[in-house]
Each structure stands twice: as structure tokens, then as C-alpha cells.
C-alpha positions, -999 to 999 in steps of 0.1 A, spaced: -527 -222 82 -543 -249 107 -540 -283 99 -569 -306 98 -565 -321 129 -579 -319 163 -544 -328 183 -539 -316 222 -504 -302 214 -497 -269 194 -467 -269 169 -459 -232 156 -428 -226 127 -413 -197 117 -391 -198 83 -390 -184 49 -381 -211 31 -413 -224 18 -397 -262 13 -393 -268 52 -426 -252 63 -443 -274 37 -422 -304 45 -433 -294 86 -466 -293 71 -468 -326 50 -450 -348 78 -465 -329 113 -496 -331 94 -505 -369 99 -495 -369 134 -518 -357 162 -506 -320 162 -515 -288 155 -497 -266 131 -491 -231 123 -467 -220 91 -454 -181 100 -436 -168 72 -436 -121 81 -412 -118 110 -442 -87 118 -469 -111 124 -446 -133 146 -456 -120 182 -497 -117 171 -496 -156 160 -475 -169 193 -504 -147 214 -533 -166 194 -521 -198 188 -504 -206 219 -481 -232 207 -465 -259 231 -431 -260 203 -421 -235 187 -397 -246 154 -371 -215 145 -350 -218 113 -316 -198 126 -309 -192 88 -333 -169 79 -318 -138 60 -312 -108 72 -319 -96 110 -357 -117 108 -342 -144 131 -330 -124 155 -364 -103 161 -383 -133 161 -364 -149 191 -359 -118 210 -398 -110 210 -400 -153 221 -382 -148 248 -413 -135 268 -427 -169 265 -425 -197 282 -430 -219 248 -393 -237 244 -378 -238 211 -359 -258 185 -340 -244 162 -336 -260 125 -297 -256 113 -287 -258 79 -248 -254 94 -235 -285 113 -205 -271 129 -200 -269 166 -205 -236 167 -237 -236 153 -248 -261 180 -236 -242 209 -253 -206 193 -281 -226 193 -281 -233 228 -269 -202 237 -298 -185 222 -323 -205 244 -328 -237 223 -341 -271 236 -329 -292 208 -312 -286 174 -325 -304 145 -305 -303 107 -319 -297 78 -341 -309 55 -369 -319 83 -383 -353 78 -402 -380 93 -373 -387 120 -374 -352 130 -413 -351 134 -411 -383 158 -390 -367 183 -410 -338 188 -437 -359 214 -410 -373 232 -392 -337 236 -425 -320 252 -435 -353 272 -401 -347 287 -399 -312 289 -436 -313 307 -417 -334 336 -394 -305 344 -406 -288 382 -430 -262 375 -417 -241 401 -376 -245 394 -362 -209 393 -329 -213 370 -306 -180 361 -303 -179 324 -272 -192 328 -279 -225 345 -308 -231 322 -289 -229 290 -258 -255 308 -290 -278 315 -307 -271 278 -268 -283 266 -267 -316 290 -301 -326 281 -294 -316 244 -264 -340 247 -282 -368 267 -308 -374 238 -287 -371 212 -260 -394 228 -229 -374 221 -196 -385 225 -160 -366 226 -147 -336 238 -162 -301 232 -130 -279 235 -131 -242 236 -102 -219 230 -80 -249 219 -43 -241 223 -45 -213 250 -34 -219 289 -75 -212 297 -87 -239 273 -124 -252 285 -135 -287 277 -162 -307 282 -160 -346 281 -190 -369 273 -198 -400 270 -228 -419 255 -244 -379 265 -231 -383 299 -209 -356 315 -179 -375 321 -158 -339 333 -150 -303 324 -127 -278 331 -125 -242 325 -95 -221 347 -99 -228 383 -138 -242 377 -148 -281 369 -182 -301 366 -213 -283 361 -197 -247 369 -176 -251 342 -199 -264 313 -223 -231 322 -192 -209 318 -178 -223 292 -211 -220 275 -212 -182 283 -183 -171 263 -196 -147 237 -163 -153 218 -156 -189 223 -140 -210 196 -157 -240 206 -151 -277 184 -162 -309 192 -138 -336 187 -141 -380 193 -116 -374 218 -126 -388 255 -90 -384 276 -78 -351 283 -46 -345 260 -16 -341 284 -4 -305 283 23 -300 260 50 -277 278 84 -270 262 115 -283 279 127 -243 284 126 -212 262 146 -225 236 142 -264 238 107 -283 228 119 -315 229 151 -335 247 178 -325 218 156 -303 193 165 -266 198 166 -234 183 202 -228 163 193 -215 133 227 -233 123 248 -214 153 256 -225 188 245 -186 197 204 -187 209 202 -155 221 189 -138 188 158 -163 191 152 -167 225 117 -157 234 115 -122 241 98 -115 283 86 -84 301 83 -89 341 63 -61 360 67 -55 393 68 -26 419 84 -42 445 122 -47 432 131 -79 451 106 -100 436 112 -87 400 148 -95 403 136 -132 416 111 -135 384 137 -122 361 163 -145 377 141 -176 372 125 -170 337 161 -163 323 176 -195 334 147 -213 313 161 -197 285 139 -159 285 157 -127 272 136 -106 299 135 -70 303 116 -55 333 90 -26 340 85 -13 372 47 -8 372 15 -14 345 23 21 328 61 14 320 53 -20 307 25 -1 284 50 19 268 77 -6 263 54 -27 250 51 -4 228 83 1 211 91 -36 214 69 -71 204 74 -87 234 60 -128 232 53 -126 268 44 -102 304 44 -117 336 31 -89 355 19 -85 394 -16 -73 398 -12 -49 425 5 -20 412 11 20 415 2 48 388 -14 15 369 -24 -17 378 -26 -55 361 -65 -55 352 -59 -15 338 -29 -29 319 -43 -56 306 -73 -36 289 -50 -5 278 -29 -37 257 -57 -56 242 -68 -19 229 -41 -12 212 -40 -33 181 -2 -35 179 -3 -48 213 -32 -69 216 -19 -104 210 13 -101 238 1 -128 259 -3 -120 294 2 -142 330 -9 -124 362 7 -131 395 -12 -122 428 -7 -124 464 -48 -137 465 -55 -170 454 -91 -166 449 -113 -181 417 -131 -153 415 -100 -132 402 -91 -162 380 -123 -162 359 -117 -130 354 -83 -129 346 -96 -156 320 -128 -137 303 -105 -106 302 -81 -124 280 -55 -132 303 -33 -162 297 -28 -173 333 -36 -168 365 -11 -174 396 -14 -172 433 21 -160 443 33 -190 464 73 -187 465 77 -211 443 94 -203 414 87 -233 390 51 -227 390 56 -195 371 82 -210 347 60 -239 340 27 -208 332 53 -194 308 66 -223 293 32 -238 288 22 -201 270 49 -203 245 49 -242 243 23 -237 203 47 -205 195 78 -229 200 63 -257 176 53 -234 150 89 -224 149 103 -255 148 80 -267 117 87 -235 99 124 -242 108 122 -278 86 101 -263 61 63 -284 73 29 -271 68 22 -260 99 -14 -252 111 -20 -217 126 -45 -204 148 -44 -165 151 -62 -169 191 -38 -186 200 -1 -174 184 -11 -139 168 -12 -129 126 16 -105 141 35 -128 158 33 -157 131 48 -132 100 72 -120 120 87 -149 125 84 -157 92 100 -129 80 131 -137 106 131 -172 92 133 -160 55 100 -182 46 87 -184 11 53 -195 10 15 -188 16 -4 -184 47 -47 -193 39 -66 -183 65 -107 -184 71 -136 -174 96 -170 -169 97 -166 -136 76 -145 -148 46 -110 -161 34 -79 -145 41 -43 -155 24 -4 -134 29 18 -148 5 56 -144 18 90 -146 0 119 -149 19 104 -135 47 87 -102 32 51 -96 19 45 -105 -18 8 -97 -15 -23 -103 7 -60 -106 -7 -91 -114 14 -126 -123 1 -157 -113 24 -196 -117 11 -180 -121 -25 -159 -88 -23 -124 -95 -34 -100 -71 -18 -60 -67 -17 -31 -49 -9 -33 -29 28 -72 -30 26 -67 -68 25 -42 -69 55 -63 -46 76 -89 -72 74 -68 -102 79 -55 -80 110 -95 -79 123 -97 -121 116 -84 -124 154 -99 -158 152 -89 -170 121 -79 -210 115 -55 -221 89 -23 -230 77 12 -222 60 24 -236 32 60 -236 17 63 -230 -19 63 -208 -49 39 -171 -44 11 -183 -69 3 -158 -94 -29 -125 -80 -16 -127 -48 -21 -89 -47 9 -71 -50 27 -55 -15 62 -34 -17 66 -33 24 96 -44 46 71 -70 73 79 -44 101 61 -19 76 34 -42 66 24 -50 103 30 -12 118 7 4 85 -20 -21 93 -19 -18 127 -21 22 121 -50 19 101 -66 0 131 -62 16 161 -69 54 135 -104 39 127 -113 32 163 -93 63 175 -108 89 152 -140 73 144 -155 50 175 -142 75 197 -158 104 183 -193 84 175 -191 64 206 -223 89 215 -243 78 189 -239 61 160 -267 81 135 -239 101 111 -224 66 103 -232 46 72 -246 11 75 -230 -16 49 -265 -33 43 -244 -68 32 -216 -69 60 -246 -61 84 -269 -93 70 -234 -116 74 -227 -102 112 -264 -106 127 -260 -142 108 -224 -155 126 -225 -133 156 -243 -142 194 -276 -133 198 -267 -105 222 -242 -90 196 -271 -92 170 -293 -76 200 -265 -49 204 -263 -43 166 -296 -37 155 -302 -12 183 -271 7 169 -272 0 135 -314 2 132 -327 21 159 -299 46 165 -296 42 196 -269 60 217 -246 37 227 -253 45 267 -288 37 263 -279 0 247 -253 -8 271 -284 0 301 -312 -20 281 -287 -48 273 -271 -49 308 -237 -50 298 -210 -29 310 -197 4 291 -165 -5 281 -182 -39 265 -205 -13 245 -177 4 237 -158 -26 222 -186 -42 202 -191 -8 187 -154 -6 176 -159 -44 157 -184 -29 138 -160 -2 129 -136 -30 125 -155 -49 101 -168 -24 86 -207 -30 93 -203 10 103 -185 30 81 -176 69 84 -199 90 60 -191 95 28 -174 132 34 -155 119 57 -139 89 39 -137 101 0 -130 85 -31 -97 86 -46 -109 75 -82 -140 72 -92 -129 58 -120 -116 24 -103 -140 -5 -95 -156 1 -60 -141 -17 -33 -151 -25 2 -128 -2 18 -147 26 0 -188 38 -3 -206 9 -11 -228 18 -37 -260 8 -20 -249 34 9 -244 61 -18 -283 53 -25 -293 56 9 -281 86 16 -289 102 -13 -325 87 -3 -321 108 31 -315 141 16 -343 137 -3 -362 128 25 -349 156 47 -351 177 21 -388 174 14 -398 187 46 -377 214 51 -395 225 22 -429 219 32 -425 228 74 -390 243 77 -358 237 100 -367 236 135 -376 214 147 -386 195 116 -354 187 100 -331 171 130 -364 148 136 -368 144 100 -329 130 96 -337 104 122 -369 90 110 -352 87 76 -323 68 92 -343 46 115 -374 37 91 -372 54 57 -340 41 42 -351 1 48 -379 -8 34 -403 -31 57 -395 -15 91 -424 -6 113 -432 25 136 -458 15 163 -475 48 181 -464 38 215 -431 32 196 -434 72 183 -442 83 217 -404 65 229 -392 79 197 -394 114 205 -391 114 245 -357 94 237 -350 124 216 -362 150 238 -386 159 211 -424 166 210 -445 134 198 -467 159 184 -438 171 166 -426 136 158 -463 127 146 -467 155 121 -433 146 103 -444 110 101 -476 119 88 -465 140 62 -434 112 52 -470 90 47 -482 120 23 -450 116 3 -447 75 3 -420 71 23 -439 56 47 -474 36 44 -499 38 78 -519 3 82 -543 -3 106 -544 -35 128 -566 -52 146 -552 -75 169 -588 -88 184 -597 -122 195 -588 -142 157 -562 -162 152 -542 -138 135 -538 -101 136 -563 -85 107 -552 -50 85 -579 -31 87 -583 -7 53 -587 23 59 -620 31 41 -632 3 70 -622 31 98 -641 55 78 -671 37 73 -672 23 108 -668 61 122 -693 80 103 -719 47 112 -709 60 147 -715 97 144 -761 89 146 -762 80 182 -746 72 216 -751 35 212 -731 39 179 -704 61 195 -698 37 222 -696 6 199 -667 30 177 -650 32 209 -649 -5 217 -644 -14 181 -618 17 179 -597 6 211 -585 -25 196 -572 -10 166 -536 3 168 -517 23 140 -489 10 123 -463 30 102 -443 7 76 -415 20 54 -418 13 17 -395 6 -12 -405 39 -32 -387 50 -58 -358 87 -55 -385 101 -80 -413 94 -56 -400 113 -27 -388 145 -54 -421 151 -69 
């Protein structure tokens, strides 16, 4: 509702949490605002129309998909916004920014907060009226700006620990430098701020760190170096595959990278360093970009598809020295990027410099220190391996946005791996797969005794790693392959789908919910989100990975019913759902046959009927069945009779001149056209009172009985 006040300047919050829009109201209230409370994500668009705010206040916590509806339908409007955190991590503040914020506020919202609202539009009113910004530069500004008022000092890092590390340095909020690959200054901070799967953290730091690079292969520091208690090095020496077509200078590379201590093997183009990647876990490729039968940039994606590939890191040579093909390199996940210049230390430094954080893991684990380990930056696969060849005893505790994560090793084999997601405790292989998926984990290693429910494993570490890396790459092989059309036989895990449209960027959320809610085909949302196919293609296979997506219920099985449900089987809420959808479907074949009713039928159930609180506008029925080549007559008459049967409930809604949209009942209608039926002057006023009134189909909560009888 409106406060009692008369102020020039509109302030409009969205939340469910009934403490901070009452604390918005109490405090915003004595100052010269005006302020609207929205609590229904539905009535979100009507109110912003109405009210016309100046500020519009978003908490990004709101449960479920609500957040991200609300700010994609705000992004229309020219009304900035602040979002309201209850998560102070760096993350947080950079999601923020990246979903169009002007300022971040924490949690709970007080007096302090109120008081810097006026000074945030007075300054945001000085901004040219005519400046025409991409996206892009607008959220780098939003970020300086953001920093500016809120003085920030230190070093936001992304990607610590990895050859294309980005960092920006401020001081007192004032850009003191950045660097990301071959960009610095402002081009840097707005790509930095465009990585969708940036690890970013914000340290007190103000000098750049001087690169850490290992004395050669084998040697970190002037007289510490890999024994393992013999004079012999060869059985530890970092394992490197050079790519080349043109045999001269793969003979030069090779030369060079093994007199700084490399084993290196060769491949003569992108496909035979595919398949000898393969067979063996190479910890480096130094591969040309110009190549027959396969080249670098085809490589490159072929590796970081297969799972038991994917962490190799990768340094590109090329004959072009151009920043264009750097950035690339860098948001292809690349390690490097070199211009080939003739001169050799360049490329041993790049490899050096890559291996440098593998080298001092090994040397910890070699004197039996905790050692921190981030799995962006050295690889799950690589880390246990070496573990294993170290004979380690000990516990490796890992966490992300999506849970915690813990292998327990003894003497350098599995004892047992467990994860934890939403609550759900898992171990075993299930466990591992889903350690195996955490590519972004942080954590550590710790020596000692295997403490007691670690989960149980009886694998060799070369087993472990090659069965979870199977069940990987068979999930996306089988399943995202063979869905990749269209995602509408998959299940939906309703409580790994809330947790990913929470911690994931706004245009992932965007991405899932037109999968995951309106079925959309997955050429279709690559189009309307203007991102490339093979993108698509990988954000569908995360939500196979994390299981957000899971093959039906035929397909998957359950090998005891007997046993406790886990996540790696049906969730029970799915079993609901789809028993929900036969129902449904069932109904009307019964009542208007197959064809064309049933196929149409299955869809509405999926789209609206099996989550209650989703709406179906007509112009939304009319896209509905021409993205389906369907009739919308057809389309109307099944939604219609899913109204008859309670699966859906038709409103009416007026969305005049008020402050707010208005549900008209239906009885109103009624009345209001048999008033109109006398005259013509009573027919006309129908129509004018009839054109502003649009239908609305919501989904309802009703009850497996309901749709049955």
C-alpha cells in the first residue's frame, strides 16, 4: 500500500519476506517518499506500469524462480534497481551487478540504508540522458560507481590460480588497474565482469602478487625437487603433449620443453592429440592453432567435452598475435595464449607458469601439509591421482554453491566419498559423480586417520576416476544428446531446480526456466537468448549434470524400492508429478480422444498443470500452439475443459487505469454482459468495458482425486 505521504520520488519493493517490506515501510515511511510493498511475483509488471517508481528495491533471495521473473520483466524499464542481499560474498556482489543492479544493500534494511537512497537517484538523475551504453559497458560503469560510493578497497580477483587470472585493483573506490589476458583498464573490468563462470573474490590486497613460476618441471624452488627419495625424476616429471603439423617446429618445442624437465610426447595434428589424450592424463598440451583434419579451437572443445579430458590444461601457439584470438582462447578455457615469436623461453615460461600450483600441491603433499585445493585450477582428477601415486592417507573437504563434497584416501586409494546437496546425503559412486560435476569446488586436504561414514568405496583410484568419468560423459551422451531437441519427456527435480535459479547468472536462470518451465526446444532458447548453439547445448548438459533434469522414470528404474530414496534415483515429488500428468492426460482422452487432444494435453500438463501458481495468458495460448504447430482453437478447448476438471482456474483481470490490476469475478462479466444485451449504447459500453479485460489461466494445487473423479 501507499504511504501517507505526498513525496516527488517513487520507491517500489518487491520481497516476500514480510520483516524487510515492513521495515522498508516503517523507515521509507518518515522520509519524503512514496512507497509501494509488492509481495505476488504475477502482479509485479501491473504495479511498476501504475506506480511508476523512480527505485525499484529487489530482494535476490526470494525462493524459488520469483526473482528471476520479476527482473527479467524489469528489464523493460528504465527504473534502476537495488538489490537487497542476505549473502555477503563477492560473488553475490558481482551477480548483483551483473543482473543490472545500481547498488547492493545487506540485509536487515535500516535507517542507514533509507538515507542513501536520495543521494543514489540525485546522482543517478545527473547521468546524460542521451548516453547510449551496450549492456556491457553499463554494468562495468554500475560496478565502478558501485565501488566509488561504497569506497572499496583491495583486489577483486577472478579465476585465482590460472595463467588468465583477471583482477581488478581499487583504492578508496578508485580504479587503480586491471588486467584480464591481453586487455587492461576499463576493457578489462567489463570483461572480467562478463564471465558467466567467473570465480571472483575480493581480497585487501592492493599490489599485484608476483607470478609464481617454477624453476623447471621438476624444481619449485633453488634446491627443493621432486625425488621421492631417488636421484631418478623421470617417474614424476610432468607429463606434456606438443601438437604440431609442421615437424620442424614440433621437434624445436619438444626439444625445449624437455630440457625444462617435461616427459613430452607429440601429436601431429588436433585429432591425434584427441585420442592420445585419451588413453593417457597428460598435465599439459602445447598445441599450434592451425592445423589439418582438426584444428586448436576444434580440439580444444572436443577435450573440455569429454569429462575424462576436460581439466588437461591447454596453451595455444599461433603465428597471429592478435587480442582478439586471445580473449577467446581465454573464455574458451584455454590456459594461454602465444604469438609464435622464435623464441623459445616464452613458451617454457607459459608452461612452467601452468604447472607452477600443480608443482606446490605436490610438494605439500610430499611433507605431509594441508594443502588448499581448488578444482579450476589443478583438477579433482589430477589432485587424487597424485595422491594415490604419493600413497596419501587422509581426507579431501570440498564445497560450492551446491553443497559439500569430501574423498577420504588411504594410502593412496579411495576409502569412501559422500556429498551433501539441499540436505540429501549421498555416497559411494553417486557421491563421486557429483564431486566430479563440482568443477569449481574450493577446499582442502588433510592428512590423517579416514574418520568413521566416510562411505564405503572398493576401487583401485584409476577405477574410481574412469567409473565416474563413464557415468559422466553416458548421461550427456545418451541423455542430452538424445533430448537436446527438447527437453518435455525429462523430469524436473523441483528442489535442485529452486537451488540452481538461486546460485546461477541470471541468463542461466533465463535459459532454465524456458527449458525446465516452458519446454522450450532448446533451438528456440538459444535464438531468444542470443547465445550460440553449442552454449545451449552445454547449459543443457549441467542440468543433466546436476541433475535439475533427470531421465524419466522408465528410463532410469529403481533397483530396490525397498532402500531409502536417494538423489541419484526418482525423487519422490517427481513420482507425484507424473502420476499427476497421466491423470491429467488421461482425463481427456476420455472425454475428446487422441488426436489431437492428447499430445497437446501432455504439454499443458507439463508447462502449467504440474506447478501450481503458473499462469496462461491468451496471447500466451495463441504462442503456445503456433510454437507447437497446433490449432489455438484446439489448444483453447483442452485448456477449457482442464478448467472444468480444476486443474486449472480462469481469472479475469482488469488492468484499467488503478493502481493495481483488479480480478474481476466472473459473475461481474456476466452481469455486465446481459446489462449490455437492451441497447446499442449498452453494447458499445460492454465493448469498451470488455476490451480491457484479458483472461488469465492459473494452475492450482488440486488434489490426484480431483482430476480422477
Amino acid at each position: 500500500m501507499l504511504a501517507d505521504v505526498t513525496g516527488s520520488r517513487r520507491i517500489l519493493a518487491f520481497d516476500q519476506d514480510e520483516g524487510f517490506l515492513g521495515a522498508a515501510s516503517r523507515v521509507l515511511g518518515g522520509l519524503p517518499f512514496q512507497f509501494l510493498a509488492v509481495r505476488d511475483p504475477t502482479q509485479m509488471l501491473a504495479q511498476v506500469e501504475s506506480f511508476k517508481p523512480d527505485l525499484i528495491l529487489l530482494d535476490r533471495a526470494v525462493p524459488g524462480t520469483a526473482f528471476a521473473q520479476v527482473n527479467a520483466q524489469l528489464r523493460g524499464f528504465a527504473a534502476p534497481r537495488v538489490f537487497v542481499l542476505t549473502d555477503h560474498s563477492e560473488r553475490e556482489l558481482i551477480r548483483a551487478v551483473q543482473e543490472g543492479a545500481v547498488e547492493v544493500m545487506q540485509k536487515p534494511f535500516g535507517e542507514s540504508h533509507a538515507a542513501r537512497l536520495g543521494p543514489l537517484l540525485d546522482e543517478l538523475a545527473r547521468r546524460p540522458k542521451d548516453e547510449k551504453l551496450s549492456r556491457e559497458e553499463q554494468v562495468a560503469r554500475n560496478f565502478m560507481d558501485l565501488a566509488r560510493r561504497n569506497h572499496l578497497r583491495g583486489s577483486l580477483v577472478v579465476n585465482r590460480g590460472t595463467p588468465f587470472e583477471g583482477r581488478v585493483v581499487l583504492k578508496d573506490g578508485a580504479l587503480v588497474r586491471a588486467s584480464y589476458g591481453p586487455l587492461g583498464g576499463m576493457d578489462a573490468v567489463r570483461e572480467i565482469l562478463q564471465l558467466e563462470e567467473g570465480m571472483y573474490e575480493l581480497d585487501s590486497s592492493l599490489n599485484l602478487p608476483p607470478p609464481k613460476i617454477a624453476q623447471n618441471a621438476v624444481t619449485l624452488e633453488p634446491g627443493q625437487s621432486l625425488t621421492l627419495g631417488t636421484p631418478d625424476t623421470a617417474d614424476v616429471r610432468p607429463q606434456l603433449l606438443a601438437v604440431d603439423d609442421e615437424p620442424h617446429l614440433l621437434a624445436l618445442v619438444s626439444r625445449v620443453l624437455g630440457a625444462a624437465g617435461f616427459a613430452v610426447d607429440t601429436a601431429v595434428d588436433g585429432t591425434d592429440a584427441v585420442e592420445k589424450a585419451k588413453k593417457f592424463p597428460y598435465d599439459l598440451i602445447v598445441a599450434d592453432l592451425s592445423m589439418p583434419r582438426m584444428d586448436g579451437w576444434e580440439m580444444l572443445k572436443t577435450l573440455k567435452a569429454d569429462t575424462r579430458t576436460s581439466e588437461v590444461p591447454v596453451i595455444f601457439l599461433s603465428a597471429h598475435d592478435d587480442y582478439r584470438e586471445a580473449l577467446r582462447a581465454a573464455r574458451s578455457g584455454a590456459h594461454d595464449y602465444l604469438a609464435k615469436t622464435g623464441r623459445s623461453e616464452q613458451v617454457v615460461n607459459a608452461a612452467l607458469k601452468t604447472i607452477t600450483p600443480r608443482l606446490e600441491i605436490i610438494f605439500a603433499l610430499l611433507v605431509k601439509e594441508p594443502v588448499e585445493v581448488r578444482t579450476a585450477s589443478v583438477g579433482l582428477q589430477w589432485f587424487l591421482r597424485t595422491a594415490s601415486r604419493l600413497s596419501c592417507t587422509g581426507v579431501l573437504s570440498l564445497e560450492d554453491d551446491w553443497g559439500h563434497y569430501q574423498v577420504a584416501v588411504r594410502e593412496g586409494q579411495p576409502a569412501g566419498a559422500q556429498a551433501v546437496v539441499q540436505g540429501r546425503r549421498v555416497t559411494g559412486i553417486p557421491a563421486f559423480v557429483r564431486i566430479m560435476v563440482a568443477k569449481g569446488a574450493l577446499g582442502a586436504f588433510t592428512f590423517g586417520p579416514i574418520p568413521e561414514g566416510s562411505g564405503d568405496l572398493s576401487f583401485t583410484m584409476e577405477d574410481l576416476i574412469a567409473k565416474g568419468c563413464e557415468s559422466v560423459n553416458a548421461a550427456e551422451a545418451k541423455t542430452a544428446e538424445k533430448k537436446l531437441a527438447s527437453a518435455i519427456e525429462l523430469d524436473l527435480d523441483p528442489e535442485l531446480y529452486d537451488l540452481f535459479t538461486r546460485i546461477a547468472p541470471a541468463r542461466k536462470v533465463a535459459f532454465a526456466q524456458a527449458i525446465c518451465e516452458r519446454r522450450m526446444p532448446l533451438a528456440d532458447v538459444a535464438g531468444s537468448l542470443m547465445i550460440t548453439q553449442e552454449q545451449a547445448a552445454e547449459w543443457f548438459r549441467e542440468l543433466l549434470r546436476r541433475e535439475v533434469l533427470v531421465p524419466p522414470a522408465a528410463e532410469r528404474g529403481r533397483p530396490d524400492p525397498s532402500r531409502p530414496w536417494t538423489p541419484n534415483e526418482l525423487h519422490p515429488h517427481i513420482v507425484k508429478r507424473r502420476e499427476r500428468k497421466r491423470t491429467i492426460v488421461e482425463r481427456v482422452r476420455t472425454q475428446l480422444g487422441e488426436e489431437p487432444w492428447v499430445p497437446i494435453a501432455s504439454e499443458i500438463a507439463t508447462v502449467l498443470g504440474l506447478a501450481p501458481g503458473r499462469e496462461l495468458t491468451f496471447p500466451e495460448l495463441v504462442k503456445f500452439a503456433a510454437a507447437r504447430k497446433v490449432k489455438w482453437e484446439d489448444v483453447h478447448v483442452v485448456v477449457e475443459l482442464l478448467t472444468s476438471l480444476g486443474v486449472l482456474q480462469r481469472r479475469f483481470v482488469s488492468a484499467g487505469a488503478s493502481d493495481s490490476a483488479v480480478t474481476v469475478p466472473p459473475n461481474e462479466v456476466a452481469r455486465r454482459l446481459a446489462a449490455s444485451l437492451s441497447d446499442e449504447a449498452g453494447r458499445e459500453a460492454w465493448g469498451r468495458w470488455a476490451g480491457g479485460i484479458r483472461v488469465v489461466w492459473r494452475s492450482t494445487p488440486g488434489s490426484l482425486e480431483t482430476y480422477s473423479t
